[in-house]
C-alpha positions as CSV (number, residue, x, y, z in Angstrom):
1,X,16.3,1.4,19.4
2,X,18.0,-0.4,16.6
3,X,14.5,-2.5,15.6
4,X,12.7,1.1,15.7
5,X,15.5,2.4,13.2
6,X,15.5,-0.8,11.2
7,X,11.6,-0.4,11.0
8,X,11.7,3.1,10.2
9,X,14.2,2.7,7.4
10,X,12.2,-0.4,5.7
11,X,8.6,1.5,5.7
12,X,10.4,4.9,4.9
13,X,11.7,2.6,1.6
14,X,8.3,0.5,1.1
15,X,6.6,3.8,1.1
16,X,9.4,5.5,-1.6
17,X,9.3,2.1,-3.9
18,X,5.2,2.6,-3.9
19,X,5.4,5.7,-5.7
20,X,7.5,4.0,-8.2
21,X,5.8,0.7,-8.6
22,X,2.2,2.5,-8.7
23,X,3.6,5.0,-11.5
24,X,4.8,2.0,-13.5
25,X,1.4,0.1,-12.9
26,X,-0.4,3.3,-14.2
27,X,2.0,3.2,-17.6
28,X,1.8,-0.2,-18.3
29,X,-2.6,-0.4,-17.8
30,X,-2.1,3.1,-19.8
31,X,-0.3,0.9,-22.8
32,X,-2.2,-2.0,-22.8
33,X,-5.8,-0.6,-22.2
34,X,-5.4,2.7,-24.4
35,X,-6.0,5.0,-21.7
36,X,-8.6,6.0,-18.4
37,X,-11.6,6.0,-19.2
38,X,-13.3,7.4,-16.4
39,X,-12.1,11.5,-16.4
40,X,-12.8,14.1,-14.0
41,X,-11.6,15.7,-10.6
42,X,-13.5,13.3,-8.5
43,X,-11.5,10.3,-9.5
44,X,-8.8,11.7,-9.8
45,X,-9.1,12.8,-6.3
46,X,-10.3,9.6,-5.0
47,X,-7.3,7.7,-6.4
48,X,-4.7,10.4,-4.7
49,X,-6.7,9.7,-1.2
50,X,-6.6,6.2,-1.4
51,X,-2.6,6.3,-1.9
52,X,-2.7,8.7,0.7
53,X,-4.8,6.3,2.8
54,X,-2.1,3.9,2.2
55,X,0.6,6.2,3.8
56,X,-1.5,6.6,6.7
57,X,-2.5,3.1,7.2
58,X,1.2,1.8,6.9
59,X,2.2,4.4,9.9
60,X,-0.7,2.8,12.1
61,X,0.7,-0.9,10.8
62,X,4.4,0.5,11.8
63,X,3.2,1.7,15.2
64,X,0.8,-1.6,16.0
65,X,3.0,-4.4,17.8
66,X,0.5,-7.2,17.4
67,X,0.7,-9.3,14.4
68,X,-2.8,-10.0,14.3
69,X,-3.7,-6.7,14.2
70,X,-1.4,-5.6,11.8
71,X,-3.2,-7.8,9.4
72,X,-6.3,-7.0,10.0
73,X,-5.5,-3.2,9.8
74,X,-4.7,-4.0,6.2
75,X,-7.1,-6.1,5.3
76,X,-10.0,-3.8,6.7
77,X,-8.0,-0.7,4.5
78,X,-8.0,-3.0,2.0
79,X,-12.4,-3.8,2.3
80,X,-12.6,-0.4,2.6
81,X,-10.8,0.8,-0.5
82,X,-13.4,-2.2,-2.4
83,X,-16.2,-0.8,-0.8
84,X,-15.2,2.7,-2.0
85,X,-14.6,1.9,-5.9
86,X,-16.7,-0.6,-6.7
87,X,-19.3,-0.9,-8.2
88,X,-18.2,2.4,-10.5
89,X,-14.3,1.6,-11.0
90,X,-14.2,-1.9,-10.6
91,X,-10.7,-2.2,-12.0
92,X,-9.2,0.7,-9.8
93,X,-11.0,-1.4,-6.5
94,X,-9.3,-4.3,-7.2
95,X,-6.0,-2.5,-8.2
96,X,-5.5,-0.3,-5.3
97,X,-6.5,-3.1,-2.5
98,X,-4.5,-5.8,-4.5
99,X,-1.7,-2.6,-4.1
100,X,-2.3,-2.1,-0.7
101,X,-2.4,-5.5,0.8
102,X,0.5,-6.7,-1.6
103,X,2.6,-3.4,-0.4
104,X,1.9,-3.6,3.2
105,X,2.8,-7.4,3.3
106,X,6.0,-6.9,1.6
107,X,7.0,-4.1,4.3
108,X,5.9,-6.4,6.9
109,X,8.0,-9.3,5.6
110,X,10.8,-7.2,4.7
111,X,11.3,-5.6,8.3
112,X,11.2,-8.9,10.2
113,X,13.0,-10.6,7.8
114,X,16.0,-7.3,7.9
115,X,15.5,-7.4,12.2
116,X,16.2,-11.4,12.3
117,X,19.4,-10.8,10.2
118,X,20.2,-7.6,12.4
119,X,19.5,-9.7,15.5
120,X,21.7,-12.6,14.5
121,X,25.0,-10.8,14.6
């Protein structure tokens, strides 16, 4: 029960930081770049499903018990938001899977590396 909780708690805070860290990539690519230049609902839309996507995927990476399969959930969410973007928003495919695999990896690492020090004492 505790690993469940200690899970929970570290893809609860993963999940909370993404908002953060993918509001403050968005502002600094704003700065340095001058602005989007692709406009329009579509996008738009596209770019609040694959975040979305990313929620969704991390609960199925939270819920998976294999390793293995963890990695290549993310890694196939990862193809697939490429697949989706490019060849029209090249920059947004590479940011958002570069996002998604960097994200899900540092939840990954961070909850085994919070249940070994939780299973030490």
């Amino acid at each position: 029960m505790q690993r469940l909780l200690i899970g929970m708690a570290v893809y609860v805070a993963v999940g909370t930081l993404s908002i953060y860290v993918h509001d403050y990539g968005v502002g600094v690519y704003q700065t340095y770049m001058g602005g989007f230049t692709a406009r329009g609902v579509g996008i738009g839309m596209a770019t609040h499903s694959a975040r979305y996507l990313f929620f969704i995927m991390n609960i199925f990476v939270f819920a998976i018990p294999n390793l293995h399969a963890k990695l290549i959930t993310i890694m196939a969410t990862a193809i697939f938001l490429l697949w989706y973007f490019l060849p029209a928003h090249p920059v947004r495919a590479i940011a958002y899977s570069g996002f998604t695999v960097s994200m899900s990896i540092f939840a990954l690492v961070a909850r085994a590396g919070i249940e070994r020090l939780f299973s030490r004492r």
